[in-house]
C-alpha positions as CSV (number, residue, x, y, z in Angstrom):
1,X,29.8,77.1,-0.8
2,X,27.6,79.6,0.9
3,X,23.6,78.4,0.6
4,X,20.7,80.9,2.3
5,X,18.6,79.1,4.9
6,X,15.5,79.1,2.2
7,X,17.6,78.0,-0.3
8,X,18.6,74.9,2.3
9,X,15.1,73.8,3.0
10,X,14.2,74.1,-0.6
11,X,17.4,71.8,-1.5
12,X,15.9,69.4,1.2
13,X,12.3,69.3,-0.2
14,X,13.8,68.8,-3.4
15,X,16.2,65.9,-2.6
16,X,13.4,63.8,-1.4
17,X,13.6,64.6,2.3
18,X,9.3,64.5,2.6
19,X,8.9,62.4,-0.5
20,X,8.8,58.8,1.5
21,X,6.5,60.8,4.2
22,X,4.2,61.4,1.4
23,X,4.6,58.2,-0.3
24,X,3.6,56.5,2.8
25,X,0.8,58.7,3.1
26,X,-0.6,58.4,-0.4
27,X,0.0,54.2,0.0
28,X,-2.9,54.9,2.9
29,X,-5.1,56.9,1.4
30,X,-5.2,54.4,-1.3
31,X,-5.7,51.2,0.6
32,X,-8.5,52.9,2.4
33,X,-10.0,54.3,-1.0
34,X,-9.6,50.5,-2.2
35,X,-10.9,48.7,0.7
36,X,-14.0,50.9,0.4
37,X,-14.4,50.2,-3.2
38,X,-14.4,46.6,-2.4
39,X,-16.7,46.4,0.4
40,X,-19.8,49.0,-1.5
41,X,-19.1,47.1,-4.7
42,X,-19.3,44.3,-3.4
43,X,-22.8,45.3,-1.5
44,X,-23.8,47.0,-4.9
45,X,-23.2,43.8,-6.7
46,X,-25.1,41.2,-4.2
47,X,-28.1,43.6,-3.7
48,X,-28.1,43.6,-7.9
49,X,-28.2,39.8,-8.1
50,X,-31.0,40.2,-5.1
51,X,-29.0,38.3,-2.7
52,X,-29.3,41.1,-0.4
53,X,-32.6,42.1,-0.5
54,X,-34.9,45.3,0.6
55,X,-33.5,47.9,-1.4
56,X,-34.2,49.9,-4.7
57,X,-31.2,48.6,-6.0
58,X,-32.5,44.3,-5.6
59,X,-32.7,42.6,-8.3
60,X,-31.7,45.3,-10.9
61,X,-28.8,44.2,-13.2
62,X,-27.1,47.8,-13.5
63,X,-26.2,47.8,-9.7
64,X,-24.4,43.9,-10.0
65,X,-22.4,45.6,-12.7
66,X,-22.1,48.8,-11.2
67,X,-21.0,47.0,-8.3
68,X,-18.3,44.7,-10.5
69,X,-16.7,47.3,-11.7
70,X,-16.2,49.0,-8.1
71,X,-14.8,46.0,-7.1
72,X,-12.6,45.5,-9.8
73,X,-11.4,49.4,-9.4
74,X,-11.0,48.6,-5.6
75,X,-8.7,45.6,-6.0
76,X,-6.6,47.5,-9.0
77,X,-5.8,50.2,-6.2
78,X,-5.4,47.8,-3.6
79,X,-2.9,45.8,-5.6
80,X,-1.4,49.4,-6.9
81,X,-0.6,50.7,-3.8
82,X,1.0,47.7,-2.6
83,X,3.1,47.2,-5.0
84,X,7.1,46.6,-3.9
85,X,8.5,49.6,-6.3
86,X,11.9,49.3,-7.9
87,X,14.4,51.7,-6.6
88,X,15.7,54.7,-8.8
């Protein structure tokens, strides 16, 4: 079988060659995207129950839900992105 040297690399991107690169990658991004959603939610949330006073947002109802449902987005990408995946 004769194969072109771009038909070679194109094989190897195909076959998966960068795809646990980029999964790893992706898994990051997400963790951090998550872990940031949880922390500002969680700020969002306590300054809205006025726990956290000194800000526009104290003691204003649609920041603790605001903030909830950051939270709640935060730990469904955390627990997405560390998820053990079944093999193929």
């Amino acid at each position: 079988m004769i194969v072109e040297k771009g038909a070679l690399s194109l094989m190897l991107f195909k076959g998966g060659v960068l795809g646990p690169i980029e999964g790893v990658n992706m898994r990051i991004a997400l963790n951090i995207v998550g872990a940031v959603l949880v922390f500002f939610g969680g700020v969002w949330f306590l300054q809205g129950v006025n726990v956290l006073p000194g800000s526009f947002m104290s003691g204003q109802m649609r920041w603790a839900v605001r903030g909830g449902i950051a939270v709640g987005a935060g730990i469904v990408l955390l627990v997405g992105a560390n998820r053990k995946r079944r093999g193929a």
